[in-house]
C-alpha positions in Angstrom: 0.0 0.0 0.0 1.1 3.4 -1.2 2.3 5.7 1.9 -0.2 8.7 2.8 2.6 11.0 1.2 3.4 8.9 -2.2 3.8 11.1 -5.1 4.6 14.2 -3.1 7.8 15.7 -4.1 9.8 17.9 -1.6 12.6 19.8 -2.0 14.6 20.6 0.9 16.9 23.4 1.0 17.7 24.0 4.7 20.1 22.8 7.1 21.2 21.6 10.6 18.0 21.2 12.7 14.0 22.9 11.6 13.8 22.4 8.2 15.3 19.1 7.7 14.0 17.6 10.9 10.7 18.2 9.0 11.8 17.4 6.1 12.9 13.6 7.3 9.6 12.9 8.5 7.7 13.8 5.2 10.2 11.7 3.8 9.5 8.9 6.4 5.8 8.5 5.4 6.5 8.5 1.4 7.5 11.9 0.1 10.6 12.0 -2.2 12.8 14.7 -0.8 15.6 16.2 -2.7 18.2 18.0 -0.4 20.0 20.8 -1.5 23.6 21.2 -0.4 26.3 23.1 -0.6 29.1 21.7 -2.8 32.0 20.4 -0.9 31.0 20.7 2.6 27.0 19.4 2.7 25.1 20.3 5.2 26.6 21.5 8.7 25.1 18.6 11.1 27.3 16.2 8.8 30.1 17.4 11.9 27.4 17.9 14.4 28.0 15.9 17.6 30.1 12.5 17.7 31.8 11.5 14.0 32.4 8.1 13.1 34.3 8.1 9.6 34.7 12.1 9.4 30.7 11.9 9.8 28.0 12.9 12.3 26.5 9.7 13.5 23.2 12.5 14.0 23.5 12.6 10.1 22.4 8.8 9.8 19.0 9.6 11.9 18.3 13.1 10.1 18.9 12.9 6.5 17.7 9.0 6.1 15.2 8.5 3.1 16.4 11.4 1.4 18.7 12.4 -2.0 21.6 14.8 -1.6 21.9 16.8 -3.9 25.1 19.6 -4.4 24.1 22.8 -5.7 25.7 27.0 -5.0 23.2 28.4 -4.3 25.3 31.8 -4.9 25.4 31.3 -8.6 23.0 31.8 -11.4 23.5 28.5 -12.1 22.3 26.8 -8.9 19.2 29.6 -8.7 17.8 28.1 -12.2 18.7 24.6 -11.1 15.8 25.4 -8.1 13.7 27.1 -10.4 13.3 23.9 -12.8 13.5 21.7 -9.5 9.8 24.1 -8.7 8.5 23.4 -11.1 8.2 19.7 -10.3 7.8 20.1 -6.5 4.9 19.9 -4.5 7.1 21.3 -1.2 9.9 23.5 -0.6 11.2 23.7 2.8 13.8 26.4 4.5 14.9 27.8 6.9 17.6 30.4 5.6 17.6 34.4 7.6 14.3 36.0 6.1 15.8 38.1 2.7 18.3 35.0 1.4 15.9 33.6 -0.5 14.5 36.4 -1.9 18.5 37.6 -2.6 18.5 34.4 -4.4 15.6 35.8 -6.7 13.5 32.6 -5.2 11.4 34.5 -2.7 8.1 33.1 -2.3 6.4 35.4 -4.9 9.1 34.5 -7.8 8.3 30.9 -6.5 4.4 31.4 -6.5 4.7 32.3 -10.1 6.6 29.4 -11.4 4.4 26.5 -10.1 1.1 28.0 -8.0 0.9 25.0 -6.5 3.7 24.9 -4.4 3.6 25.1 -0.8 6.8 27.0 0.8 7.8 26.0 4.2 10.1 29.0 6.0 11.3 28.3 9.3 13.2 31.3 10.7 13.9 32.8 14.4 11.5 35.5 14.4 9.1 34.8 11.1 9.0 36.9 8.1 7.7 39.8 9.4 7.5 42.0 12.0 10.6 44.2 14.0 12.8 41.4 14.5 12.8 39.9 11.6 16.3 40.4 10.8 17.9 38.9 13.7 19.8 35.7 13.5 17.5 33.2 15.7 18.5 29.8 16.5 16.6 27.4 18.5 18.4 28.7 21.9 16.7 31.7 21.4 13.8 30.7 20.0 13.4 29.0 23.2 14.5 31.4 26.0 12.2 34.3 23.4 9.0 31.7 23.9 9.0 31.1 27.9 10.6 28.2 28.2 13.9 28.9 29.4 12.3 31.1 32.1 10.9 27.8 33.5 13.3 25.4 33.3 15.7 24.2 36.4 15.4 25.2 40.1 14.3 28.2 41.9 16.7 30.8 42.2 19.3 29.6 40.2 20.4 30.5 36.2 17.5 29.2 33.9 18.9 26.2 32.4 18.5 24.8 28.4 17.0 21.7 27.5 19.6 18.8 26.6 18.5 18.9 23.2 17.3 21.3 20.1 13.7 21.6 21.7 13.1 24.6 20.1 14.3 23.6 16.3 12.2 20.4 17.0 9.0 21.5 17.8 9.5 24.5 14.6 9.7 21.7 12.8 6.8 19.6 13.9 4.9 23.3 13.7 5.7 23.1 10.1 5.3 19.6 9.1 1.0 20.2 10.4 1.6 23.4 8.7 2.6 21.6 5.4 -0.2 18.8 5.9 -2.6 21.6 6.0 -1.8 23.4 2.9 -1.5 20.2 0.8 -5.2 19.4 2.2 -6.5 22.6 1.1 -4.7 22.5 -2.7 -5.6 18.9 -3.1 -9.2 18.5 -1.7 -10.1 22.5 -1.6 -9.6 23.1 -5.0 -6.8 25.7 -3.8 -3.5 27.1 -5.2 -0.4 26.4 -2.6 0.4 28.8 -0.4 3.5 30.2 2.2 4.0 28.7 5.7 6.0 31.0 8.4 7.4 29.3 11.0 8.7 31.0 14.5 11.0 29.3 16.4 9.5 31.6 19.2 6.2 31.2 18.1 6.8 27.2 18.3 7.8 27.5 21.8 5.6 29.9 22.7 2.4 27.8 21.2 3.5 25.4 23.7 3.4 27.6 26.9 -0.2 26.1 28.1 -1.7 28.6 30.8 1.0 31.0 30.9 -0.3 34.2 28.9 -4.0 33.6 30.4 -2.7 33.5 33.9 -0.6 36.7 33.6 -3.5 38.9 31.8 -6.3 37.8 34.7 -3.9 37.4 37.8 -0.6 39.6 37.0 0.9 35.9 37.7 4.6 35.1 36.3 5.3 31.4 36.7 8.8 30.8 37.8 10.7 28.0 37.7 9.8 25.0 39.9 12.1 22.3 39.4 10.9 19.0 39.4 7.3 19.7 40.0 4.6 21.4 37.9 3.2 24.6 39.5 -0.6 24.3 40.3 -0.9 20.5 39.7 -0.4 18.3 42.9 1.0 15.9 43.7 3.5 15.4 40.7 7.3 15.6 41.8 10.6 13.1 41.9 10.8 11.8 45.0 13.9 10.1 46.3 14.2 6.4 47.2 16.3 4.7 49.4 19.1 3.8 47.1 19.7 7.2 45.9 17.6 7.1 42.8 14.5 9.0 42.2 10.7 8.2 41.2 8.2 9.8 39.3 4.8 10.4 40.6 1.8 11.9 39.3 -0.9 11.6 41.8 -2.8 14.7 41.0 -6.2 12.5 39.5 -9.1 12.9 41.9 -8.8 9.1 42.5 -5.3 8.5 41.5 -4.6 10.7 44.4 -6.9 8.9 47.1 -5.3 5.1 45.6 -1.9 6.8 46.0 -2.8 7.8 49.9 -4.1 4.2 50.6 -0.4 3.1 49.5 1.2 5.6 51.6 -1.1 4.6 54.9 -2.4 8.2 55.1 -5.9 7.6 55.1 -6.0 11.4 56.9 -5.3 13.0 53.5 -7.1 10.7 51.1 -10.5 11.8 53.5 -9.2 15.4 53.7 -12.0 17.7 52.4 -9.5 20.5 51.4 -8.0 18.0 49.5 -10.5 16.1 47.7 -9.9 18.0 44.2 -6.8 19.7 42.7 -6.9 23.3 43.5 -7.1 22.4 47.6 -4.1 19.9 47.0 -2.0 22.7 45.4 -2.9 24.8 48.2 -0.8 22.0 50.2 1.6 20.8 48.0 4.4 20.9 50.4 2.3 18.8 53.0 1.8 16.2 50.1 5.5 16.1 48.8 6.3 15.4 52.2 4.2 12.8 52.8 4.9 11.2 49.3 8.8 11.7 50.3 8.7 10.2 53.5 7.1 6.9 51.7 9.6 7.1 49.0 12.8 7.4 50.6 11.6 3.8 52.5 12.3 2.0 49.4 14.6 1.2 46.6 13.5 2.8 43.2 12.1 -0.7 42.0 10.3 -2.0 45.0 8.6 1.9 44.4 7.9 1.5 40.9 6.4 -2.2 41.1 4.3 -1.0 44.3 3.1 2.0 42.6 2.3 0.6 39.2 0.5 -2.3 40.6 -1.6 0.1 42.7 -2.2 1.9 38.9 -0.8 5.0 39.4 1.5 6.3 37.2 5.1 6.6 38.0 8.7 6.1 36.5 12.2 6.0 36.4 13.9 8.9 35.0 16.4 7.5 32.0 19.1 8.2 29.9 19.9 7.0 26.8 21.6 3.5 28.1 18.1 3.1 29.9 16.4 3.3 27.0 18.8 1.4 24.5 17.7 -1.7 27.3 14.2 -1.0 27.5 12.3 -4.4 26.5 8.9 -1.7 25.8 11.2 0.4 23.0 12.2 -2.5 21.6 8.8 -4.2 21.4 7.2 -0.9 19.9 9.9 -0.8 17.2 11.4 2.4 18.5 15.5 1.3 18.5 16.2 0.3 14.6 19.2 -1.5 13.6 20.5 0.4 10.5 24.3 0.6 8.9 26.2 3.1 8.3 28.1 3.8 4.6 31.3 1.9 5.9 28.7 -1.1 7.2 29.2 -0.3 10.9 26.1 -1.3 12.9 24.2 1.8 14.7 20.4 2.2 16.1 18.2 5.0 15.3 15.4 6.0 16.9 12.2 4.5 15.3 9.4 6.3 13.2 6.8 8.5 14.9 3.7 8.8 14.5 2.2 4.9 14.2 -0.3 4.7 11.6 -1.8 1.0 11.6 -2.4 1.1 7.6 0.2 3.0 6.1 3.2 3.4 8.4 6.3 5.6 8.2 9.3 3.3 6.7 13.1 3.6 6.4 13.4 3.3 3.0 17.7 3.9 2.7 19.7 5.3 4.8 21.2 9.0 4.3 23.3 9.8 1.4 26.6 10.8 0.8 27.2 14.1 -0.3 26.2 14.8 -3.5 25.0 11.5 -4.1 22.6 12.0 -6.2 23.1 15.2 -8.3 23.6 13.6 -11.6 20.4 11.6 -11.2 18.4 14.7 -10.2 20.1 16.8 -12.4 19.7 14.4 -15.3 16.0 14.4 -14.8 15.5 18.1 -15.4 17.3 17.9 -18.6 20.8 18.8 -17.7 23.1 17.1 -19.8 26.7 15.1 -18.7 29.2 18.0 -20.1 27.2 20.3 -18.7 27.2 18.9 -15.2 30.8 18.3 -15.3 31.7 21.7 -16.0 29.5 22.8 -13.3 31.9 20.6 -11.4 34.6 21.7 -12.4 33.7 25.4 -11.4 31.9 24.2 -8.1 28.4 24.7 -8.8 27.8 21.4 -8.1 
């Protein structure tokens, strides 16, 4: 069975994180994508993180399923080379400064014109308007801009980042519904294609829950809070006996009373004040306590098999070893075995979201540079002693 994107050409012309994270999961549920880069060097996040062979091992997981294709983008050349590449797209994704396109002569209106069907993806720091427009963003700021930094790591001490590209990700994510949207209009609408700006701010920001609404009615700025999530009780780490800490969420109406029972402290499973959400939070402390106190009797495991048979949720918090072990990742085909281009063995994470019909697939793993510029070239009528001079000159 065809996947839900066969047919769907996509022609990626970004690089490191946004564009092409949302690039590889088009590709991962059918779309052809062509990436665009530069001659020579590729793509930046090919010496991103850990090399193996003079190559990000981060390259294997981004870039699978897709064509590389070399092109300057600098040079007349390389514009009409996109140009003729438009015309046979159904997607163009970037995430260049606002302008550099445009520069380029292959702004969304010069696009527009050469094939009204095309949807544009932009991904930029601040979006493609307004009074920062021009600033470099990357996803660090993107974040801090949207709220999240503000939040994250304990009271009273320097905001700390996320351990990974949040920001870029969930851009990206922003972008791939974006692009699913568009194609749904032009398909099933009857519509032309149209432009999709992306914020890394925005992103963020979108994700912010009851930040904005609780500042405009109360004057409220949430701070950060560590390990537990302001307003919601009880849901903290608590610490076990051997050092380790668990994850609880007790803060369901009757998750909370089941979790009391295990704890012996019928008192506050009966409490009135505490019977709903908003009187617990009123006594968080109280509660963490009390959780604590249980906690710190046991080892991590006895905690997590007493907890989980009792039905309330709880964890371990992992790292990546953790999960590399985990029977569940494994069983939910979320560690694939893979090779890399000199046949070294390495896992990548598995395909999200699950569709039961028409899963995402790994279809071959990520090109060399340039791999596949004579074959794309080729097919928009771009002739052998053409191409090698464009070689020769380092267009391509």
């Amino acid at each position: 069975m065809n996947k839900p994107l066969h047919g769907v050409r996509v022609l990626e012309m970004g690089q490191l994180i946004a564009g092409p994270f949302a690039a590889k999961m088009l590709a991962e549920f059918g779309a052809e994508v062509i990436k665009i880069e530069p001659p020579g060097i590729g793509d930046p996040l090919r010496k991103w993180r850990l090399l193996h062979e003079g190559t990000s091992v981060w390259w294997a997981a981004q870039s699978r399923n897709k064509q590389s294709v070399t092109l300057d983008l600098r040079t007349s050349e390389g514009q009409d080379v996109i140009r003729k590449l438009v015309k046979q797209s159904d997607v163009l994704i970037e995430n260049f400064r606002p302008g550099a396109m445009e520069g380029w002569g292959l702004g969304w209106e010069a696009l527009h014109k050469i094939n009204p069907r095309l949807v544009m993806l932009r991904v930029s720091g601040y979006g493609q308007d307004g009074p920062y427009r021009d600033r470099p963003g990357f996803g660090v700021v993107g974040e801090a801009m949207g709220g999240l930094r503000h939040l994250s790591g304990e009271p009273g001490r320097t905001p700390v980042r996320v351990g990974v590209s949040i920001g870029d990700s969930l851009s990206a994510l922003h972008g791939v519904i974006g692009v699913l949207f568009a194609l749904r209009h032009r398909d099933q609408n009857g519509g032309d294609g149209q432009m999709i700006d992306v914020a890394l701010y925005e992103s963020v920001f979108n994700m912010m829950e009851s930040l904005l609404p609780e500042y405009s009615v109360f004057g409220t700025v949430r701070e950060a809070a560590g390990s537990s999530l302001p307003g919601i009780a009880p849901t903290n780490a608590y610490k076990c006996s051997d050092g380790k800490y668990v994850l609880i969420a007790g803060n369901g109406d009757g998750i909370f009373r089941r979790l009391m029972d295990l704890i012996e402290r019928p008192d506050l499973r009966d409490a009135p004040a505490l019977a709903q959400n908003d009187g617990r939070v009123k006594h968080v402390q109280q509660l963490d306590a009390a959780i604590g106190e249980w906690s710190k009797q046991h080892t991590l495991e006895q905690a997590l098999f007493t907890l989980n048979g009792a039905g309330i949720p709880a964890g371990r918090i992992y790292d990546i070893a953790d999960i590399a072990a985990d029977p569940h990742y494994k069983a939910r085909n979320m560690l694939l075995d893979a090779k890399l281009d000199d046949g070294t063995s390495v896992k990548l994470p598995g395909i999200v979201p699950k569709l039961s019909a028409t899963p995402g697939e790994v279809r071959h793993q990520a090109p060399k540079l340039g791999q596949h510029t004579d074959q794309v070239l080729a097919g928009i009528g771009i002739d052998s002693v053409t191409r090698d001079d464009w070689r020769q000159r380092g267009i391509i």
